[in-house]
PQR file of N, CA, C, O and H, with PARSE charges and radii, in Angstrom:
ATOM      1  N   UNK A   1       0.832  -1.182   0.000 -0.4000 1.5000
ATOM      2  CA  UNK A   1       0.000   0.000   0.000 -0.0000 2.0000
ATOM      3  C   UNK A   1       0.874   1.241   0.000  0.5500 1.7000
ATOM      4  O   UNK A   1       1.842   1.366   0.751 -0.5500 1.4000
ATOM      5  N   UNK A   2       0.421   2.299  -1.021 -0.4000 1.5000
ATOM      6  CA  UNK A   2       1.438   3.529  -0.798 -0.0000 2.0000
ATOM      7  C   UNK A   2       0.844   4.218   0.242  0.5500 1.7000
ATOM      8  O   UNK A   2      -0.279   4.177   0.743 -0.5500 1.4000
ATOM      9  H   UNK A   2      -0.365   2.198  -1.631  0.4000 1.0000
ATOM     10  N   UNK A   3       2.052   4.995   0.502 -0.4000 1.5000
ATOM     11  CA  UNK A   3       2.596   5.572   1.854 -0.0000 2.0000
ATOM     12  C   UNK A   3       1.023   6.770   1.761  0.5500 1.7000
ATOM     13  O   UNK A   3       0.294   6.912   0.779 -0.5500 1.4000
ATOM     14  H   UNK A   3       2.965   5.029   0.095  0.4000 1.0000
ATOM     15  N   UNK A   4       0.913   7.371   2.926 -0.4000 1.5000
ATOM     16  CA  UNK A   4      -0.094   8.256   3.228 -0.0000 2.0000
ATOM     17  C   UNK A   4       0.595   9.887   3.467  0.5500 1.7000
ATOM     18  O   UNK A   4       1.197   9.944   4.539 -0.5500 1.4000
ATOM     19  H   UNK A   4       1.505   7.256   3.724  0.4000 1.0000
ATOM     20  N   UNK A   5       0.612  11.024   2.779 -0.4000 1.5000
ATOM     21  CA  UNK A   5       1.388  12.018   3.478 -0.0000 2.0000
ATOM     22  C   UNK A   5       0.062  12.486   4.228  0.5500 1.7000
ATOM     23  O   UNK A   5      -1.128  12.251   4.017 -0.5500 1.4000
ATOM     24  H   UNK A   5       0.122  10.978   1.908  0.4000 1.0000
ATOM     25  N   UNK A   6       0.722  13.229   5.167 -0.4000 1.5000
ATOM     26  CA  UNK A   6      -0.320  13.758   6.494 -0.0000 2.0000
ATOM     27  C   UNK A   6      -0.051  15.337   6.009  0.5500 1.7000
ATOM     28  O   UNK A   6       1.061  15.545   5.525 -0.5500 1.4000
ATOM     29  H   UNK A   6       1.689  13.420   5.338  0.4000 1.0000
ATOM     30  N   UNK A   7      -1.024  16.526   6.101 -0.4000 1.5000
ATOM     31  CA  UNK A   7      -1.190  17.781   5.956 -0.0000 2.0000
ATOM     32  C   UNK A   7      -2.155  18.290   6.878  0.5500 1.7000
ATOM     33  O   UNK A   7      -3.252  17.767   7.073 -0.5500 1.4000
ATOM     34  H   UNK A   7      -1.928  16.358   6.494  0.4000 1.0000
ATOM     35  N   UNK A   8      -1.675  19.452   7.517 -0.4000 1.5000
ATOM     36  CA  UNK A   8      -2.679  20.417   8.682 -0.0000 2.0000
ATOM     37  C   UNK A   8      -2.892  21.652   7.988  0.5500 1.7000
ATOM     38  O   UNK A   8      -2.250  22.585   7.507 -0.5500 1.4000
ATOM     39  H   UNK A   8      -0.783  19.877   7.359  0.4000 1.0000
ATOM     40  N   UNK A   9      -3.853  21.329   8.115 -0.4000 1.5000
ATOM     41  CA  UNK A   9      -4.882  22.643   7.277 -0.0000 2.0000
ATOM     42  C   UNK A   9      -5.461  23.884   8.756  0.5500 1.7000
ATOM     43  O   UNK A   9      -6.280  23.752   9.665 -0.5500 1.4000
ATOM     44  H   UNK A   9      -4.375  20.571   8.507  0.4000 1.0000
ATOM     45  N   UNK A  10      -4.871  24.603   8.493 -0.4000 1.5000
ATOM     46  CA  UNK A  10      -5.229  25.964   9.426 -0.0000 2.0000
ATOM     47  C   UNK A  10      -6.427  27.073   8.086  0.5500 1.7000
ATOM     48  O   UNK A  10      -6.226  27.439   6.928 -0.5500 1.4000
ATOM     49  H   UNK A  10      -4.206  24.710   7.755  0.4000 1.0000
ATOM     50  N   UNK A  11      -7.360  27.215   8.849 -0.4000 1.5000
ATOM     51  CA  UNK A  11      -9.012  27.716   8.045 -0.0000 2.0000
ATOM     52  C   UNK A  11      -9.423  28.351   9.470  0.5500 1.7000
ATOM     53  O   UNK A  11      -9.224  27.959  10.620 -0.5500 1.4000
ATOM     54  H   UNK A  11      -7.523  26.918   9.790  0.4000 1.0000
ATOM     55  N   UNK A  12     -10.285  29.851   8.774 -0.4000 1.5000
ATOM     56  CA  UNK A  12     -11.061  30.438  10.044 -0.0000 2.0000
ATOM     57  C   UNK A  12     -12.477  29.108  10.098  0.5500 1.7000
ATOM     58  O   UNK A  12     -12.985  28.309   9.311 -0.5500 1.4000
ATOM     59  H   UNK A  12     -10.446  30.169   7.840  0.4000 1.0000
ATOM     60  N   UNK A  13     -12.635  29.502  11.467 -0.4000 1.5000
ATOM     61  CA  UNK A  13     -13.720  28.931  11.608 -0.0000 2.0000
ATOM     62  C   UNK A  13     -15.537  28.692  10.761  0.5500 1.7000
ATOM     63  O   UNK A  13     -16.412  27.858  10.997 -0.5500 1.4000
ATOM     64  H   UNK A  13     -12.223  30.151  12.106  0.4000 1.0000
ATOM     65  N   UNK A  14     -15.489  29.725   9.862 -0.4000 1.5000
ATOM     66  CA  UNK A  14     -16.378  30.086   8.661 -0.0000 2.0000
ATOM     67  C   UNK A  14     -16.298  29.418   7.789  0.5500 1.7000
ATOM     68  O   UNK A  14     -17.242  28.974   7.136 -0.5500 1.4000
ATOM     69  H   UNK A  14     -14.778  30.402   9.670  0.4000 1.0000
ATOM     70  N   UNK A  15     -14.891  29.180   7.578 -0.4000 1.5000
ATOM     71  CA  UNK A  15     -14.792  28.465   6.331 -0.0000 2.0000
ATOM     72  C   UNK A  15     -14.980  26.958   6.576  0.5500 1.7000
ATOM     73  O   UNK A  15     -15.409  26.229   5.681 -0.5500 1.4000
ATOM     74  H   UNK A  15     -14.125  29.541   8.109  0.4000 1.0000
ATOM     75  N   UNK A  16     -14.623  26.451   7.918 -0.4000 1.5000
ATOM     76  CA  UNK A  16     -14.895  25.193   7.903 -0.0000 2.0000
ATOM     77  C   UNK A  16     -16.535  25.147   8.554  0.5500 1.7000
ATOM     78  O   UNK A  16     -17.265  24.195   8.274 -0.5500 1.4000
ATOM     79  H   UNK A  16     -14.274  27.043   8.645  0.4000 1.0000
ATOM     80  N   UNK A  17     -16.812  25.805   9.071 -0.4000 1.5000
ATOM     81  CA  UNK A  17     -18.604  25.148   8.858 -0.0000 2.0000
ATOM     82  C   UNK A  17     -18.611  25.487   7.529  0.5500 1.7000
ATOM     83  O   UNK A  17     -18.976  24.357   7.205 -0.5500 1.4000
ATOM     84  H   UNK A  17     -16.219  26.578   9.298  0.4000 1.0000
ATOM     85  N   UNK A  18     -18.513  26.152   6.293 -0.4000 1.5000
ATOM     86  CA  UNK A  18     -19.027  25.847   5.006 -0.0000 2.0000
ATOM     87  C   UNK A  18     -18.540  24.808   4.484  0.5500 1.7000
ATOM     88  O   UNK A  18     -19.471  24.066   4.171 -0.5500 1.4000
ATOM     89  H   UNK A  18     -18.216  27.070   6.556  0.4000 1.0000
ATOM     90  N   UNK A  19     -17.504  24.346   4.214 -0.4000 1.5000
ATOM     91  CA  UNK A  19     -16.974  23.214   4.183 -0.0000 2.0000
ATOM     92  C   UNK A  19     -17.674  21.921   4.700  0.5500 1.7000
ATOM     93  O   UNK A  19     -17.965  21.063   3.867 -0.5500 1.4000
ATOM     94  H   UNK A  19     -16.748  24.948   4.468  0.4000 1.0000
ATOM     95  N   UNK A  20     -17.992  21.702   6.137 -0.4000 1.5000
ATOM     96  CA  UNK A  20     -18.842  20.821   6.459 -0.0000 2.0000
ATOM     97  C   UNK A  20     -20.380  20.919   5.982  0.5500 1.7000
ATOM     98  O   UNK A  20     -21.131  19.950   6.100 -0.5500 1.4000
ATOM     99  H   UNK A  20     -17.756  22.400   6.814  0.4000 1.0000
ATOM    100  N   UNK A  21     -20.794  22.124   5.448 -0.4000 1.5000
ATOM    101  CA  UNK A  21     -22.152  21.604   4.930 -0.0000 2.0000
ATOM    102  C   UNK A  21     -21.873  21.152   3.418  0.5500 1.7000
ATOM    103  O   UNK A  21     -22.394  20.145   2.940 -0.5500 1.4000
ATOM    104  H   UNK A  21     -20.184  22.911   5.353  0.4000 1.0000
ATOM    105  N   UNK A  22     -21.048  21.948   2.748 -0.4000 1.5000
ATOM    106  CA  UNK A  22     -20.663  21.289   1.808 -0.0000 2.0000
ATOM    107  C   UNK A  22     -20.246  19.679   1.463  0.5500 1.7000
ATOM    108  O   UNK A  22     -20.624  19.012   0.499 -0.5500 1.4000
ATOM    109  H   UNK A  22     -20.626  22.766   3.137  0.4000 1.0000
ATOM    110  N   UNK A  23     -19.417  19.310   2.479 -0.4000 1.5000
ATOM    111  CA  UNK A  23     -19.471  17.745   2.794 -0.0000 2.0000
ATOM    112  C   UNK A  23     -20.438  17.052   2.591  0.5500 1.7000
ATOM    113  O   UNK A  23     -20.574  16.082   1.845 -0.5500 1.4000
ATOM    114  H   UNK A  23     -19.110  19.852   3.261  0.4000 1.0000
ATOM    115  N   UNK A  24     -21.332  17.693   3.457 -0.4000 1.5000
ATOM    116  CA  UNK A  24     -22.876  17.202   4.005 -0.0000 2.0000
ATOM    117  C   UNK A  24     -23.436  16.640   2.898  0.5500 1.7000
ATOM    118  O   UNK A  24     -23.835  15.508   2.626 -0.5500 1.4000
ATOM    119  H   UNK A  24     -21.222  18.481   4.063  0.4000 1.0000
ATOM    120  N   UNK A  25     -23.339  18.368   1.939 -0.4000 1.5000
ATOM    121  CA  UNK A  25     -24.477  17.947   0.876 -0.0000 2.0000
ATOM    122  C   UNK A  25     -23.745  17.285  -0.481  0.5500 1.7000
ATOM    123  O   UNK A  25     -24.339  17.402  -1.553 -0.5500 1.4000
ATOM    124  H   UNK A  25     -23.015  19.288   2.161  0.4000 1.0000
ATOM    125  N   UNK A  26     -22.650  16.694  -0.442 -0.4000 1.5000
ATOM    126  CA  UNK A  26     -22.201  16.064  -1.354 -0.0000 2.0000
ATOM    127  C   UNK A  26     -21.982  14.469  -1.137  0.5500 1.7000
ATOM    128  O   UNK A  26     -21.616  13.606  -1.936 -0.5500 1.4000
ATOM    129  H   UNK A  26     -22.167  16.599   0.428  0.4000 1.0000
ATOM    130  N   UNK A  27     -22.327  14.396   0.190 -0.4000 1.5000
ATOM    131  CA  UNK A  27     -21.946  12.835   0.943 -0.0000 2.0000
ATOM    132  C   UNK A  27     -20.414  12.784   0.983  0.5500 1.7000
ATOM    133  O   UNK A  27     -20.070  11.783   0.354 -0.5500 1.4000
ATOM    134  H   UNK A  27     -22.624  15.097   0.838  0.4000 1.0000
ATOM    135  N   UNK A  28     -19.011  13.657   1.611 -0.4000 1.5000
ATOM    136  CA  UNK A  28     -18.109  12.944   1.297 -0.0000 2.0000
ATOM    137  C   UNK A  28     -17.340  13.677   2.798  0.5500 1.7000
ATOM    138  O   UNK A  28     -17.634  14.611   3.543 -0.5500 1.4000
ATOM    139  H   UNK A  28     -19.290  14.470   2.122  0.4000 1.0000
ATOM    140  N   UNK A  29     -16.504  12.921   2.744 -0.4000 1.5000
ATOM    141  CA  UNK A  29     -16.067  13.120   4.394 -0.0000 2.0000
ATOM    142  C   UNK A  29     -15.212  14.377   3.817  0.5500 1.7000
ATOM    143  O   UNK A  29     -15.096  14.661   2.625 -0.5500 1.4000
ATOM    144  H   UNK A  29     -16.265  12.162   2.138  0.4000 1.0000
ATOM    145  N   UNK A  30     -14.476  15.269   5.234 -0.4000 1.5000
ATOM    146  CA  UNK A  30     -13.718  16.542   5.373 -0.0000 2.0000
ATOM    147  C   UNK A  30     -12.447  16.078   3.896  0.5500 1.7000
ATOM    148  O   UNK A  30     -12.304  16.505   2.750 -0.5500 1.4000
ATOM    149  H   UNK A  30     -14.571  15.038   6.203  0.4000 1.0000
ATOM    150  N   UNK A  31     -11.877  15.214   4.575 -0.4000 1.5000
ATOM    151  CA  UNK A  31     -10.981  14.613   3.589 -0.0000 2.0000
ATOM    152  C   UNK A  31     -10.829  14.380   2.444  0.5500 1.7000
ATOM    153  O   UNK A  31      -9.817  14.536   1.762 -0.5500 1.4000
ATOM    154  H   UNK A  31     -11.993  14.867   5.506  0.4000 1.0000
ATOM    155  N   UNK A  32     -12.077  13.892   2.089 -0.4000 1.5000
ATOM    156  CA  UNK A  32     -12.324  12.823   0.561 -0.0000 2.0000
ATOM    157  C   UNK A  32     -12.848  14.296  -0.408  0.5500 1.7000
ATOM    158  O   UNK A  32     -12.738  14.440  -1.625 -0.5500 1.4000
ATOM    159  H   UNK A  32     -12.900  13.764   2.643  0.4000 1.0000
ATOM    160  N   UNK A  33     -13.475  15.340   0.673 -0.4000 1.5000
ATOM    161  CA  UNK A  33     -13.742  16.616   0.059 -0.0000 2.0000
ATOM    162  C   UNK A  33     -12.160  17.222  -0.700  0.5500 1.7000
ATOM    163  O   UNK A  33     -11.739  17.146  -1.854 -0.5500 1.4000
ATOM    164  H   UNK A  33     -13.565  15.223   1.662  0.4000 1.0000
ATOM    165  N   UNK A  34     -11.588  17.822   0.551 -0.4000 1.5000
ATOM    166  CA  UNK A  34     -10.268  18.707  -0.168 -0.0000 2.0000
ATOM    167  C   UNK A  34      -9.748  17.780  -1.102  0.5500 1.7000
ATOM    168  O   UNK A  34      -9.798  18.280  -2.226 -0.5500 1.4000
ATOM    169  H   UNK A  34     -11.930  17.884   1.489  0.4000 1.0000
ATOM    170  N   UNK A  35      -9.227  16.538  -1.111 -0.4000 1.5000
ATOM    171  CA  UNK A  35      -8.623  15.618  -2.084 -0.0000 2.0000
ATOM    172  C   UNK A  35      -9.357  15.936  -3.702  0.5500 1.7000
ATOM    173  O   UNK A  35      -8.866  15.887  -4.830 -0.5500 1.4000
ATOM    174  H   UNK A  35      -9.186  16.132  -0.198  0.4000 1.0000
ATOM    175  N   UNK A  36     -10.759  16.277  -3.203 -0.4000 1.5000
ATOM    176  CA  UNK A  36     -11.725  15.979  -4.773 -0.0000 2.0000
ATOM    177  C   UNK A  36     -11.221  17.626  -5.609  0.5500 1.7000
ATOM    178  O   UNK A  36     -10.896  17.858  -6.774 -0.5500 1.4000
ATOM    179  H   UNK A  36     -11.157  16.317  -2.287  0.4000 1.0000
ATOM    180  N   UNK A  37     -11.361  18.618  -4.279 -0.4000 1.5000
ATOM    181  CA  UNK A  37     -11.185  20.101  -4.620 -0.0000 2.0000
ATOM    182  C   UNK A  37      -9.776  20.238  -5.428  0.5500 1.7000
ATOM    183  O   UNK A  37      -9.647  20.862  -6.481 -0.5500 1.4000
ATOM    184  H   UNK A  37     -11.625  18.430  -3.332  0.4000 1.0000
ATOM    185  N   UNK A  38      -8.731  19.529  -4.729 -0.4000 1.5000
ATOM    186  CA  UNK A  38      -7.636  19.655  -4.993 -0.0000 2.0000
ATOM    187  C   UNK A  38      -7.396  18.966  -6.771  0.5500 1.7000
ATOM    188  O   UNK A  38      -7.210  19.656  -7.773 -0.5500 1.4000
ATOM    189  H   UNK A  38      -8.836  19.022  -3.873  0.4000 1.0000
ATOM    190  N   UNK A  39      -7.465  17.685  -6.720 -0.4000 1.5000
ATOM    191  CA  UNK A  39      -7.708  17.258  -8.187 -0.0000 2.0000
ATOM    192  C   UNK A  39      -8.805  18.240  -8.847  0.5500 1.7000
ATOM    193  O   UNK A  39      -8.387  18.148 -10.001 -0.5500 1.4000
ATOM    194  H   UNK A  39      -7.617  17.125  -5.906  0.4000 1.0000
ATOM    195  N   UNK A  40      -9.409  18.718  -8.902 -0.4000 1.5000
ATOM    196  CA  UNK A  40     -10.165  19.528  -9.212 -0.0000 2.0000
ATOM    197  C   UNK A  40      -9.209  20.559  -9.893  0.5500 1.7000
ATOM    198  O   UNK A  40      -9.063  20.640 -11.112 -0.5500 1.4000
ATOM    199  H   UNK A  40      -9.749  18.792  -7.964  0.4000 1.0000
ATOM    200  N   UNK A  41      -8.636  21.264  -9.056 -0.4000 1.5000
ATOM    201  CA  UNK A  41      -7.968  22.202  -9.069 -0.0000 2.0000
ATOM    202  C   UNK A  41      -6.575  22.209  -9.948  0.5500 1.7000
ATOM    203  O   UNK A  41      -6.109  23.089 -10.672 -0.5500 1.4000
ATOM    204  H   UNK A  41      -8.755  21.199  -8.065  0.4000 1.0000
ATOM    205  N   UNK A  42      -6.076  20.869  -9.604 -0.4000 1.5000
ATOM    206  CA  UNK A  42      -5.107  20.686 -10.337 -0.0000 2.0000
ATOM    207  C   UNK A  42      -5.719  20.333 -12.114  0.5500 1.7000
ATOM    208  O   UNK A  42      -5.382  20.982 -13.104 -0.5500 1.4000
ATOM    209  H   UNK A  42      -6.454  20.155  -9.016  0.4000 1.0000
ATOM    210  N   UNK A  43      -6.302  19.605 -12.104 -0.4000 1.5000
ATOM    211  CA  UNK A  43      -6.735  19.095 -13.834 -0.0000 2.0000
ATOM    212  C   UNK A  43      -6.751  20.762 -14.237  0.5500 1.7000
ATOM    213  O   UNK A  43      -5.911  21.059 -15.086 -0.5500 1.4000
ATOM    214  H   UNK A  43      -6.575  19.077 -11.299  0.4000 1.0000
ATOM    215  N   UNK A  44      -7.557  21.824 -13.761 -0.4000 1.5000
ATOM    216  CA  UNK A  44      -7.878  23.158 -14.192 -0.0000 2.0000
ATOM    217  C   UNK A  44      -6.719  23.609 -14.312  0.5500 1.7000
ATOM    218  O   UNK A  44      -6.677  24.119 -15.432 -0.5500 1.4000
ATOM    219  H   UNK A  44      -8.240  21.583 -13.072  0.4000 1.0000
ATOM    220  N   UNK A  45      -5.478  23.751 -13.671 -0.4000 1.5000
ATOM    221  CA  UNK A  45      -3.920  24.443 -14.187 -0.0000 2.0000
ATOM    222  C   UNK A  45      -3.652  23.278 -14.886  0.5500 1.7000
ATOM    223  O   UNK A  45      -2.690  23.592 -15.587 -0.5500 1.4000
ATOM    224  H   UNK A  45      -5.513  23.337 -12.761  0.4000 1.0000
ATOM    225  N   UNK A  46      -3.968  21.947 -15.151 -0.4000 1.5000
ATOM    226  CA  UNK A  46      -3.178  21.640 -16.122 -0.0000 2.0000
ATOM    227  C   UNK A  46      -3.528  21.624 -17.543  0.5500 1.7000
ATOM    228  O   UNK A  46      -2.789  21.356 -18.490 -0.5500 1.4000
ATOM    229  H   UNK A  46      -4.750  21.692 -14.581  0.4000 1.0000
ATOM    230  N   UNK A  47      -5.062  22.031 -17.552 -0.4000 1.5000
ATOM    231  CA  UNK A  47      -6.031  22.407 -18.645 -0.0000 2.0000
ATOM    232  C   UNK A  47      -5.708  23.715 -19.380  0.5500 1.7000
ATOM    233  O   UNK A  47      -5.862  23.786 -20.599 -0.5500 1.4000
ATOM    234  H   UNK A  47      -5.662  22.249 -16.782  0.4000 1.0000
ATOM    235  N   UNK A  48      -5.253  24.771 -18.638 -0.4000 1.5000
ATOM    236  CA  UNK A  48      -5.179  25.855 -18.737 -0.0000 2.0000
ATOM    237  C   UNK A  48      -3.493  26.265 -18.645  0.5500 1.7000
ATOM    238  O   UNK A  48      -3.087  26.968 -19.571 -0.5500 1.4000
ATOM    239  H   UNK A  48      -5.128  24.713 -17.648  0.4000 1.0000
ATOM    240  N   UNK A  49      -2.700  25.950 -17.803 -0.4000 1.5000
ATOM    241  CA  UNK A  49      -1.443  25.808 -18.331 -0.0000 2.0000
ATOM    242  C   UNK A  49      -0.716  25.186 -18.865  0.5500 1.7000
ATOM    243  O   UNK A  49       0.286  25.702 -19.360 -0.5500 1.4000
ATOM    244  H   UNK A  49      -3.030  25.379 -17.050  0.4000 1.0000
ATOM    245  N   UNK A  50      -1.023  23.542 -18.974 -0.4000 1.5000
ATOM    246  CA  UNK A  50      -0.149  22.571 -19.621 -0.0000 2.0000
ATOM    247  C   UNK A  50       0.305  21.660 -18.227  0.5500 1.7000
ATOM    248  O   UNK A  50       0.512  22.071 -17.085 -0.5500 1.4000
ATOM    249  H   UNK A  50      -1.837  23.123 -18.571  0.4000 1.0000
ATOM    250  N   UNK A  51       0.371  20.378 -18.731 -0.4000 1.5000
ATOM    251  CA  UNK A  51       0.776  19.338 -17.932 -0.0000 2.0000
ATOM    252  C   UNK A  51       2.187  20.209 -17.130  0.5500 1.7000
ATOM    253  O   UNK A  51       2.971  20.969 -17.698 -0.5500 1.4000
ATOM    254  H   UNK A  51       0.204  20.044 -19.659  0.4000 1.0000
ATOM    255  N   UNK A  52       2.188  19.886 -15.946 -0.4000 1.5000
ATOM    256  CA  UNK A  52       3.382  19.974 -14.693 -0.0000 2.0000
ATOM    257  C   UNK A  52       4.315  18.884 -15.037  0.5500 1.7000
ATOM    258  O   UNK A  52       4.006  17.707 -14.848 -0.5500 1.4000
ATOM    259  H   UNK A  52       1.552  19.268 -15.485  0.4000 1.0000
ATOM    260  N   UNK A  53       5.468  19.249 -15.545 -0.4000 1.5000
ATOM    261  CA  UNK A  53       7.192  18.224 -15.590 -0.0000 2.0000
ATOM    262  C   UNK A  53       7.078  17.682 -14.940  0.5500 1.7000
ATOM    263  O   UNK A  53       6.512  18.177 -13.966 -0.5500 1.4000
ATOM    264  H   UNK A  53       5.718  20.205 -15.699  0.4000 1.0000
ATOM    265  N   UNK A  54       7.445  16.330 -14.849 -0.4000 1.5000
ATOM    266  CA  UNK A  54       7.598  15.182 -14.111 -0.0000 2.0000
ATOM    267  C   UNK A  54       9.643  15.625 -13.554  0.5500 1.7000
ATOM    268  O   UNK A  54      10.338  14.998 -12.755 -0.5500 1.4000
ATOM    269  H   UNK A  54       7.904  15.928 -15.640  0.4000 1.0000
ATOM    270  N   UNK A  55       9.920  16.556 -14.161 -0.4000 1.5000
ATOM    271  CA  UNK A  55      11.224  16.512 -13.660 -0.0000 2.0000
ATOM    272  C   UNK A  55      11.220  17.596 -12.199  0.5500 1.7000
ATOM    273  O   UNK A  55      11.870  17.546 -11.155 -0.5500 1.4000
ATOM    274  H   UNK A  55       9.356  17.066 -14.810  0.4000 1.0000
ATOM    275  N   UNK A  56      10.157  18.562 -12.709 -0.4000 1.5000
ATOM    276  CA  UNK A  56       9.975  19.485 -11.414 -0.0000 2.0000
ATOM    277  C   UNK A  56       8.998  19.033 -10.510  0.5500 1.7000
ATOM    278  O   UNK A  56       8.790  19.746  -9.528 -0.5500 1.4000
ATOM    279  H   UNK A  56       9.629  18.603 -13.557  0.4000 1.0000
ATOM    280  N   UNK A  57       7.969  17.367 -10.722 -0.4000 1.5000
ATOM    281  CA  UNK A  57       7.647  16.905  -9.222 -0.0000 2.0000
ATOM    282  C   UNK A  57       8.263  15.970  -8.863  0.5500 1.7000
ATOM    283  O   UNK A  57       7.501  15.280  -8.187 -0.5500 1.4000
ATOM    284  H   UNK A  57       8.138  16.789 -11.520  0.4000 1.0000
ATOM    285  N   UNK A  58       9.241  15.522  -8.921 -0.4000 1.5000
ATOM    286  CA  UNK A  58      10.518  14.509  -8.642 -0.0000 2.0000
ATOM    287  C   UNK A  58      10.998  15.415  -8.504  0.5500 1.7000
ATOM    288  O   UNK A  58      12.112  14.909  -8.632 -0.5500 1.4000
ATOM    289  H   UNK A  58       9.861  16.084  -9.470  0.4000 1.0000
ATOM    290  N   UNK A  59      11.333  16.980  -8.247 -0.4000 1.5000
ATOM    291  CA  UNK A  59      12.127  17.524  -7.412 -0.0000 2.0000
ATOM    292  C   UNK A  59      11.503  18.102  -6.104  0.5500 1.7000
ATOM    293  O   UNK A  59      12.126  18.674  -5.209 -0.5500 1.4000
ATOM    294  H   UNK A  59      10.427  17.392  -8.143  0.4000 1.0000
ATOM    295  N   UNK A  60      10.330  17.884  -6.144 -0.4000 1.5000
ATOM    296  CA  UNK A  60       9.520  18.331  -4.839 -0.0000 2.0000
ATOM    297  C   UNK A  60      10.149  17.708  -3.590  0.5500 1.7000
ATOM    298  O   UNK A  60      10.281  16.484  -3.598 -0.5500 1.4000
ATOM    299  H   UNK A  60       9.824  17.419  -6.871  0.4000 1.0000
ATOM    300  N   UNK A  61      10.511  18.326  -2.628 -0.4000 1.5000
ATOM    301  CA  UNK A  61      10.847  17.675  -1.267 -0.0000 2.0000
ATOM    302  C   UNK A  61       9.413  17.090  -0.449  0.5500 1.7000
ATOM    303  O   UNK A  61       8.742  17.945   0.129 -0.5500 1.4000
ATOM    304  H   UNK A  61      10.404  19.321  -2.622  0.4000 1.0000
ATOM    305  N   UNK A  62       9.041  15.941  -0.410 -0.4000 1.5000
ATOM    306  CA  UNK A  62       7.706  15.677   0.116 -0.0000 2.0000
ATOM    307  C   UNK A  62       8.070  14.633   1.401  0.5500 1.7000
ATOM    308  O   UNK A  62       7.173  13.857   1.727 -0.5500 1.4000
ATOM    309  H   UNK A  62       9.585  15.247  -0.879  0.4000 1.0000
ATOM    310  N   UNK A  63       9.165  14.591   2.036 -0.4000 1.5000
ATOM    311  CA  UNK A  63       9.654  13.661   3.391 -0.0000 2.0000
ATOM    312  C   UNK A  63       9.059  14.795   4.623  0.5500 1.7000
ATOM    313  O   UNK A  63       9.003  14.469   5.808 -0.5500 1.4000
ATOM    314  H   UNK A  63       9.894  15.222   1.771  0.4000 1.0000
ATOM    315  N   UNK A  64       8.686  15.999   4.176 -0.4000 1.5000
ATOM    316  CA  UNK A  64       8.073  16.597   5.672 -0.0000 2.0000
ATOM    317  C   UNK A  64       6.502  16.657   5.988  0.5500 1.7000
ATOM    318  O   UNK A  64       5.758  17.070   6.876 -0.5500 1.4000
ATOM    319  H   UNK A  64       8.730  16.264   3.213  0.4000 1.0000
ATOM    320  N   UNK A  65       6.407  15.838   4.430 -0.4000 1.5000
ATOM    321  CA  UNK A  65       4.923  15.319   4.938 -0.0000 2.0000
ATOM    322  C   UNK A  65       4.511  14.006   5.626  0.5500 1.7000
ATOM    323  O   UNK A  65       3.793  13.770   6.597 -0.5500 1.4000
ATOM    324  H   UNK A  65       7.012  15.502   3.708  0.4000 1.0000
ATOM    325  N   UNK A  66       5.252  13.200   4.743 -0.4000 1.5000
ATOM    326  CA  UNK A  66       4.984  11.398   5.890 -0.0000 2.0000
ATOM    327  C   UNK A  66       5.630  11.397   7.299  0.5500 1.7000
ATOM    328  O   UNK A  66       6.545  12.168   7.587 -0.5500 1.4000
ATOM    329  H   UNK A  66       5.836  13.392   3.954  0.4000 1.0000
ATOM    330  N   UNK A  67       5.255  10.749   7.919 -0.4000 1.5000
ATOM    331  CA  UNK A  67       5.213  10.653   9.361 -0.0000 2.0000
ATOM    332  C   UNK A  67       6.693   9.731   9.344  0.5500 1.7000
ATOM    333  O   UNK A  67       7.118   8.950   8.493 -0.5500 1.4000
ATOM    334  H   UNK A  67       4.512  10.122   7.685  0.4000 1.0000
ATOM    335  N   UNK A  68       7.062  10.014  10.181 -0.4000 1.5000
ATOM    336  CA  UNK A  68       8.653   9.808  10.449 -0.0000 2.0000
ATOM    337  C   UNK A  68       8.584   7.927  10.541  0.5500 1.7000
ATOM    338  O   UNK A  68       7.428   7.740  10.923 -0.5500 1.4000
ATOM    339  H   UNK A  68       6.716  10.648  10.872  0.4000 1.0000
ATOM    340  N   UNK A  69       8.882   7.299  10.468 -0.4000 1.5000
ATOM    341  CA  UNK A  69       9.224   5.967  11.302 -0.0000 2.0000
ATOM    342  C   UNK A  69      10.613   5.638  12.256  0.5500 1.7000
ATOM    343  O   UNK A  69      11.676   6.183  11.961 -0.5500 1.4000
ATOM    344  H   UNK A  69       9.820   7.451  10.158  0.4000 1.0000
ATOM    345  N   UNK A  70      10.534   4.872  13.210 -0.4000 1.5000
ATOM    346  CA  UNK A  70      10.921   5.044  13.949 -0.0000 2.0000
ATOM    347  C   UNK A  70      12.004   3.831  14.013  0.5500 1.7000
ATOM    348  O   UNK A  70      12.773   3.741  14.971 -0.5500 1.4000
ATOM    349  H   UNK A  70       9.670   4.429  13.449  0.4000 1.0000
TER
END
């Protein structure tokens, strides 16, 4: 199974009750929401700017997102 990165989302309090009714009325948990927004979001810059290099996200540093092991 691939690895899980973990992210903390800091939001005023407004935005996350809209968010949770939004959830609500779409059936999808807090989570499964931003994930959908986010692909969302991404297909739209890549629609509109062009596919993202595979050489500049293989340079992304992403080890300060997974949880350390011990």
């Amino acid at each position: 199974m691939k690895q899980q990165a973990t992210l903390t989302v800091h939001m005023p309090e407004e935005l996350l009750r809209q968010m949770l009714v939004l959830c609500e009325a779409e059936r999808r948990t807090p989570n499964n929401q931003i994930l959908f927004m986010l692909r969302n979001s991404i297909a739209y810059y890549e629609r509109t700017k062009g596919k993202m290099p595979k050489e500049k996200l293989n340079a992304c540093d992403v080890t300060p997102y997974f949880p350390q092991e011990e």
